[in-house]
N, C-alpha and C positions, 0 to 999 in steps of 0.2 A: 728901391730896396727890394730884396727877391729871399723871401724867408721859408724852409721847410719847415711844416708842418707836420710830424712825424705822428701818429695814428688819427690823422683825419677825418677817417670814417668814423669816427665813435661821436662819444658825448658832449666833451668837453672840446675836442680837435675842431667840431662839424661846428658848432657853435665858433669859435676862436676864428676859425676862416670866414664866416659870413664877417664877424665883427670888423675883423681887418679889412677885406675887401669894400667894405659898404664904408666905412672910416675912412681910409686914403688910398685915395687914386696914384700916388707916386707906389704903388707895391704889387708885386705878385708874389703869388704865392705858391710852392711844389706840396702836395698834397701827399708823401709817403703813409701804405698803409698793406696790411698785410691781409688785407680781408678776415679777419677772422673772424671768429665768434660774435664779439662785441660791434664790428664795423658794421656798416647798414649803407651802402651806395644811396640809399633815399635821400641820406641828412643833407649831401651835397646835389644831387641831380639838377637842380636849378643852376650852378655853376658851370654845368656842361656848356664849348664854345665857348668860354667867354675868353677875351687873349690874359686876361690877369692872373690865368689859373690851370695849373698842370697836376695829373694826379699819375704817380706810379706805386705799381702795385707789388712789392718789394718787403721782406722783412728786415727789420732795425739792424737785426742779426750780420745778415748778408747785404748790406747797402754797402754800395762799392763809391768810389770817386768821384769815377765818370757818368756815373746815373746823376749826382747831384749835378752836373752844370755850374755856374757860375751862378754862387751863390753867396749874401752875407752874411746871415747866421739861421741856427737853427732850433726849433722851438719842440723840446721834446716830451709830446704825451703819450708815446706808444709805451701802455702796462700792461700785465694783468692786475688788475683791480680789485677784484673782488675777495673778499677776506674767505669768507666761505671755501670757495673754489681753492684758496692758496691752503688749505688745512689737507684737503682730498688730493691736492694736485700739488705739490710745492716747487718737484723740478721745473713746472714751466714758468713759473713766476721768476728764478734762478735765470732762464734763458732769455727772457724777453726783458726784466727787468734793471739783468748785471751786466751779461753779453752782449745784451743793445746797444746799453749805455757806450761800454767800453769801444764798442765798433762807431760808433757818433761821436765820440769824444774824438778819438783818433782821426777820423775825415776831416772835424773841424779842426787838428791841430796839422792835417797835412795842406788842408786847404787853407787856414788861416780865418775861419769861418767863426764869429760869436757863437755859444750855445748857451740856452738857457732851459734846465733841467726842470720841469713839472714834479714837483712832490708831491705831500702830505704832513695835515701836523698827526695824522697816528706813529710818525719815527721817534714822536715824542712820550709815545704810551702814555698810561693813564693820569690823569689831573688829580692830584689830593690837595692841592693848593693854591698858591698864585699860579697866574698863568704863564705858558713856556713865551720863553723869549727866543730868539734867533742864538743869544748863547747858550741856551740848557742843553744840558746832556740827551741825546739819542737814546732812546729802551724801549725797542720795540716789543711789540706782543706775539705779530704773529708773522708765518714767514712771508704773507703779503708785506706788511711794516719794513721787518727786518732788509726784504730784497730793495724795497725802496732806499731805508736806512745808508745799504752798505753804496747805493748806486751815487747818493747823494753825498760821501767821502771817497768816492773818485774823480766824481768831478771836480770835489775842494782841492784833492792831489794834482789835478791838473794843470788846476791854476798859480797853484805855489811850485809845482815843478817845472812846466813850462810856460807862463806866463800867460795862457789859453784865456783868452776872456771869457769869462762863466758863471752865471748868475742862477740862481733857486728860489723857486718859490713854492712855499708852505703853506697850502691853506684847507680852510676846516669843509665841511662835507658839502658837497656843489647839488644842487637840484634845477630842473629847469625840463624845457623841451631836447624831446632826439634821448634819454636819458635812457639807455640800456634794460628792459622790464624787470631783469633780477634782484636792479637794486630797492632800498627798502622803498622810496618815496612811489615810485611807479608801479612796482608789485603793489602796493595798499593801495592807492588808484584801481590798480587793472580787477584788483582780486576784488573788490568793492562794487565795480560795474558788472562782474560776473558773480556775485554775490555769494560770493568764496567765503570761509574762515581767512581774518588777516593775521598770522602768525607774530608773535611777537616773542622776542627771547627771554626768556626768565621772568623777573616781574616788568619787563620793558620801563622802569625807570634810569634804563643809560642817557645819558647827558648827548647831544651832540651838538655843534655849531653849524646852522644854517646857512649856506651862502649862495645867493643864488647867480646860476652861469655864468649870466651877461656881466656882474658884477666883478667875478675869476676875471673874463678876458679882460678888462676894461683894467685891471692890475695887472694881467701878462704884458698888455698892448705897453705898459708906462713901463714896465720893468725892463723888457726889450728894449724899447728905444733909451731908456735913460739910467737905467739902472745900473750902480758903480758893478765894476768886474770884482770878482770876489765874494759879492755878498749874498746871502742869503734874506728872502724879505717873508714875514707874515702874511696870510691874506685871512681875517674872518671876518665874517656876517653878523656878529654881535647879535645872534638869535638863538641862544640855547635854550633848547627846551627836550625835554621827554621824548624818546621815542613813542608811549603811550602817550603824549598828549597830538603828537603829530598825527597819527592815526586818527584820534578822536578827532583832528580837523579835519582829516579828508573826509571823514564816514558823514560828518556834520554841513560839507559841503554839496557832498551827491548825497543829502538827504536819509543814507542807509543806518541803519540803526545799531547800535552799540552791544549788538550780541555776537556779529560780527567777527569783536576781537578774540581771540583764543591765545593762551598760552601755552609755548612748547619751551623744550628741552633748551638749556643756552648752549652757546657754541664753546668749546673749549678757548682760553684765555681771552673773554670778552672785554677787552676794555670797558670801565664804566663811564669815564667823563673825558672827552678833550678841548683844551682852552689853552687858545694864544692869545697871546696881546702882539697885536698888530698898529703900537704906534710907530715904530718903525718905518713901515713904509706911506702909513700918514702922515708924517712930518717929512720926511726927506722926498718922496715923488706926489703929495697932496691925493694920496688917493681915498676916498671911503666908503663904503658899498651904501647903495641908492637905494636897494629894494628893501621892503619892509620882508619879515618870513610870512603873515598872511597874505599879503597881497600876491607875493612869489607864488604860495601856494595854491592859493584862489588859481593863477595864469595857467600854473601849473596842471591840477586838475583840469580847466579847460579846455586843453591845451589834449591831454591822452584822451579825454571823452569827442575832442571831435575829429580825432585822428587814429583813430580805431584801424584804419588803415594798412598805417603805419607798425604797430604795435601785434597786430592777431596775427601775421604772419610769422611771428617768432615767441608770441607770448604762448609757450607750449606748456602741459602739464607738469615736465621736467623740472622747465625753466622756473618757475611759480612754486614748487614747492618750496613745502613748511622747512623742511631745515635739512639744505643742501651740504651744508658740512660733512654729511655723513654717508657721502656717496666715495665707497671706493675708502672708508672708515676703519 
């Protein structure tokens, strides 16, 4: 089996390919990735050489045919991600998020290639009740959400217009190693070892579902291979908890002290809670996430304090500030 990889250099991609690769030896893998901002050549370097594994350096946008090769399906994580950034910046989430899509879809319907589309359960905006299902209504919040939203009813179009085998997956906020400094988990790590103020937005009691990496891929690896065409699957970590209580476990872990936390300004349309129920795809592919959210976070932490390395080269002043939203505002 010979599977692209589409923003490989990131968090969740850089992870997803070790998983596969170290898993089964009947696969390779095409590594598409645009270098951007988020991408880091480090997360992979270890891959370099090896015959199971090809990286071209390409955006979603402009990936043509004959770059893919002889391929059978393809696994798509190349976003903009960050909610922040899509407030300051909304056209490029629009181009990487919609135009990607639409250019991957169409290769894998010229080529006859599986695609299985990476979402989020933010297209399901905010939780005031039970939790969303694979059938609840779309409401996104912001135009990160939204660009996911519309990208994830084109692929549904695909499949009921041309028969396109295409599968989605929805799951709640991933943390782990290689994890981009921006986001909340790594900035409170990084800002914490450099004994920063850890910004938190409003009274930081928003809800979020913890899920950790390894746990994602190990529900892409089963969706992939087994997952019905058509459907859409839940993935959560069944670890909600506080934004402010997550902090207090990092400050608690590296020992820093709880003056630390500071409150700023929230971002405009903050979601406050999101919660899937994810029996779905534990009953029909037996999947269930393995990692507890301390012990995640315990690795996790370990994990950015002894790879400083990795991390100071790009964890810039910029990058770390307190509330990026409002760049370009």
């Amino acid at each position: 089996m010979i599977v692209i990889v589409t923003g490989g250099m990131g968090f969740i991609g850089s992870n997803l390919i070790h998983m596969l690769l170290s898993k089964h030896d009947d696969l390779k893998v095409v590594n598409v990735d645009n270098l951007s901002y988020g991408s880091n050549v480090m997360n992979v370097q270890d891959l370099d050489g090896s015959p199971h594994y090809r990286f071209v350096r390409r955006d979603v946008c402009n990936l043509s045919a004959s770059e893919c090769g002889d391929v059978d399906a393809v696994v798509n994580l190349a976003a903009q991600s960050h909610v922040d950034r899509s407030i300051s910046n909304p056209k490029s989430f629009v181009d990487s998020n919609i135009v990607g899509v639409s250019n991957l879809l169409e290769l894998c319907r010229i080529k006859d290639m599986n695609y299985l589309q990476v979402s989020t359960d933010e297209v399901y905006g905010s939780s005031t009740g039970q939790p969303f299902s694979e059938k609840s209504p779309l409401n996104p919040s912001s135009p990160y959400s939204a660009t996911k939203a519309a990208a994830d009813l084109l692929v549904e179009s695909y499949f009921r217009t041309y028969g396109l085998r295409t599968t989605i997956t929805r799951s709640t906020n991933n943390y782990g190693p290689f994890q981009f400094p921006e986001k909340f988990i790594p900035k409170a790590i990084i800002r914490a070892l450099k004994n920063l103020p850890i910004p938190l937005y409003g009274s930081g009691e928003q809800i979020r579902d913890w899920l950790h990496v390894a746990d994602n891929c190990e529900a892409l690896d089963l969706v992939l291979r087994n997952g019905r065409a058509g459907e859409t699957y839940n993935i959560a970590g069944g670890n909600q908890i506080s934004n402010l209580e997550v902090v207090v476990n990092v400050l608690e872990l590296l020992g820093k002290p709880k003056s630390l936390l500071e409150h700023v300004e929230d971002r405009p349309g903050h979601d406050f809670r999101y919660n899937l129920n994810a029996s779905k795809i534990e009953q029909t592919l037996a999947w269930k996430p393995k990692t507890s959210f301390l012990d995640g976070l315990k690795a996790t932490v370990q994990w950015y304090t002894n790879n400083e390395n990795w991390w100071k080269p790009i964890a810039n002043e910029k990058l770390l500030s307190e509330s990026p939203w409002k760049e370009n505002w």
